[in-house]
N, C-alpha and C positions, 0 to 999 in steps of 0.2 A: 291511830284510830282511838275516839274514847271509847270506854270501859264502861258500857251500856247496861253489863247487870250489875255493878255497882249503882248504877243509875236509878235503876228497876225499884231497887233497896229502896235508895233514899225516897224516890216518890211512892211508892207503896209506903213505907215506913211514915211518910210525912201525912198520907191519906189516912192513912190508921189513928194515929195522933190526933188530928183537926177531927174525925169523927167520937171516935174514944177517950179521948184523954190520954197521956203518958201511962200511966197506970196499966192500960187495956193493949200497949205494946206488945205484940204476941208472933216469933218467931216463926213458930210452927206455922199461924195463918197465913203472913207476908208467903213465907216460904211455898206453902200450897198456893197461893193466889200468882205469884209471877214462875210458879214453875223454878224454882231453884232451892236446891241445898243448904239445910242449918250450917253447913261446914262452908258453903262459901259463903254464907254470911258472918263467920267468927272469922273469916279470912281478910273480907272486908274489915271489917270493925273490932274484932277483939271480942267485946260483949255487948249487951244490950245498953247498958248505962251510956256506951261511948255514941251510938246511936239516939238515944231518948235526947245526947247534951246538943248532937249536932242539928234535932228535931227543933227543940229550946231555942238554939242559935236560931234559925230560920226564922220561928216564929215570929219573934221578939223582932229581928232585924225588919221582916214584913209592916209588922205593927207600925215600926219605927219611921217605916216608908210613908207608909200611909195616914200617919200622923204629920206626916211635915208636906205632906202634896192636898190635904183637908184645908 
């Protein structure tokens, strides 16, 4: 079965980003917004920065898509 609050993270965390900026990445809100723990979020990822890079990745690869299907 996949691991659906890892999941939770990433797209919260990816919604956060596309609205806010990197910068406005904010633990405590993700965490109150899908209903989970700062600890299982360090559990997931380590830290924020490991989260912000794989935000980065996403983005960029999007862009990337959508540049070669324009």
């Amino acid at each position: 079965m996949p691991d659906t609050s890892k999941q939770k993270w990433l797209d919260k965390g990816y919604e956060h980003f596309a609205l806010y900026g990197p910068e406005s990445i904010s633990i405590n809100k993700i965490s109150k917004e899908i209903n989970s723990s700062r600890a299982c979020f360090y559990h997931y990822f380590g830290d924020i920065e490991v989260l912000d890079s794989i935000l980065k990745f996403i983005s960029t690869d999007l862009y990337l898509k959508m540049q070669t299907t324009s």
